[in-house]
Structure formats: C-alpha cells, structure tokens
C-alpha positions in Angstrom: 25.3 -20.7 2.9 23.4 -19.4 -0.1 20.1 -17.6 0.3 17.2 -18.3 -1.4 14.9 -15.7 -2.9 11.5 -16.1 -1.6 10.0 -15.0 -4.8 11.4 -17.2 -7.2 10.9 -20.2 -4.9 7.4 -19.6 -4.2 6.5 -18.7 -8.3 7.9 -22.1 -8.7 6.0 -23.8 -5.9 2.6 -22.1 -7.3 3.5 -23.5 -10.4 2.1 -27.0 -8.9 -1.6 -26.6 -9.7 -2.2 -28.7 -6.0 0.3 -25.9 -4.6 -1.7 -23.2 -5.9 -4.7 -24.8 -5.0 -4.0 -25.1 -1.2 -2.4 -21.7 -1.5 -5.6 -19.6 -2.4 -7.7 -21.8 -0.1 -5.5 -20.9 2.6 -5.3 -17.3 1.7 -9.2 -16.9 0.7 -9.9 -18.9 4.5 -7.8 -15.8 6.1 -9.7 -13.3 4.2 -12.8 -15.0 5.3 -11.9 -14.3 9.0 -10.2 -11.0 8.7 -11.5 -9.6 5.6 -8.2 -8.2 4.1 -9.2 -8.7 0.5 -5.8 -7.3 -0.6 -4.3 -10.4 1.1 -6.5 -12.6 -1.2 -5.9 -10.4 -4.3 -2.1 -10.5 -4.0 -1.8 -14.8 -3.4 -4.2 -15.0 -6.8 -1.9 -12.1 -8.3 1.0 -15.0 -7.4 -0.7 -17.9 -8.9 -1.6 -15.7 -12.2 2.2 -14.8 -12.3 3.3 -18.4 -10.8 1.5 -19.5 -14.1 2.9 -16.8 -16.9 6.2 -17.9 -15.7 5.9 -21.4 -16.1 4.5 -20.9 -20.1 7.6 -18.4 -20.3 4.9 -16.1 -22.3 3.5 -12.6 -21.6 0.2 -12.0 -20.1 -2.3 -13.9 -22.0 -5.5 -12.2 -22.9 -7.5 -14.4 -20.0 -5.3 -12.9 -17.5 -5.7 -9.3 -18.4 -8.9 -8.5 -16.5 -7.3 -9.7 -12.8 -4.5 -7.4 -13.9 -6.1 -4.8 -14.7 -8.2 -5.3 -11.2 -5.1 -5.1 -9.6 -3.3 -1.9 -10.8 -6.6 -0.2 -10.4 -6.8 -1.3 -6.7 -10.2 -2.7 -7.0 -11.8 -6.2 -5.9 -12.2 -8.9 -8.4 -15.6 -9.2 -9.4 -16.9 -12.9 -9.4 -17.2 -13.1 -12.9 -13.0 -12.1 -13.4 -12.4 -14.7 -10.3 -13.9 -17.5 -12.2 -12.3 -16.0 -15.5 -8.8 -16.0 -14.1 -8.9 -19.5 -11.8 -10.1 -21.0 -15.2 -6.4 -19.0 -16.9 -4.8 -21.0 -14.6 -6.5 -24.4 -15.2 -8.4 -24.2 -11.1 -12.1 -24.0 -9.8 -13.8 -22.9 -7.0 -14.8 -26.1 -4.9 -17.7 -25.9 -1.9 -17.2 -28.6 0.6 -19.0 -28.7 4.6 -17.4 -27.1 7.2 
C-alpha cells in the first residue's frame, strides 16, 4: 500500500483558500483555549508555505515579515497577521459565539 506524506498532502489541501480558512480558525479556536501561540504560528506558517508552493515562486516580499517572526521565535504582531492573511488572499472574520 503506498504511504502518503502528510506534508505534501496537507500543503496541497491548504492550497484551497476554504481549506486554509477552516484550518486557521480551527487552530486560532485551540489557541484561544489553551494559549499555545506556537500551535497558531506553525498552521499560518503552513498556509504561507501551502501558498508559495502553489505560485511555484520563492517567498514574496509580503511574506517576509511572518518569516522572519518565525525564525526569530516571536509572536506575530497584528499588524504582520493582517499583512500575511492578506499574502495569501484571507481576512480575519468576527461572527457571535
């Protein structure tokens, strides 16, 4: 039976922007109740790669900052978050709970 590798299959799930979507909802809703940031960081690491793949280009100068975020070990700031959901063509939606 061949084996799939989990991170090329789920790069080319996050490429669906409804994927990704769900995806960082789901991991920003975690973070929410057990405030691992890191968790959060790496799934919108995932959707910035997901999305480099897809355009088969290096990182794109909107990307940079989360990268740079990342290999520094800090926490995006709200102002990058915004920045690199815009990159990869999301928003930030508030709805009721």
């Amino acid at each position: 039976m061949p084996v799939k590798d989990y991170r090329t299959d789920l790069l080319v799930r996050l490429s669906n922007p409804d994927y990704a979507a769900l995806y960082l909802k789901t991991a920003l809703d975690e973070t929410m109740k057990d405030g691992d940031r890191e968790a959060f960081v790496l799934a919108l690491k995932n959707v910035v790669e997901a999305r480099q793949v897809m355009q088969e280009s290096s990182v794109d100068a909107s990307s940079k900052p989360l990268q740079q975020v990342l290999t520094e070990g800090e926490n995006p700031t709200l102002e990058t978050l915004v920045a690199v959901l815009s990159s990869v063509g999301l928003t930030i939606d508030f709805k009721p709970a």
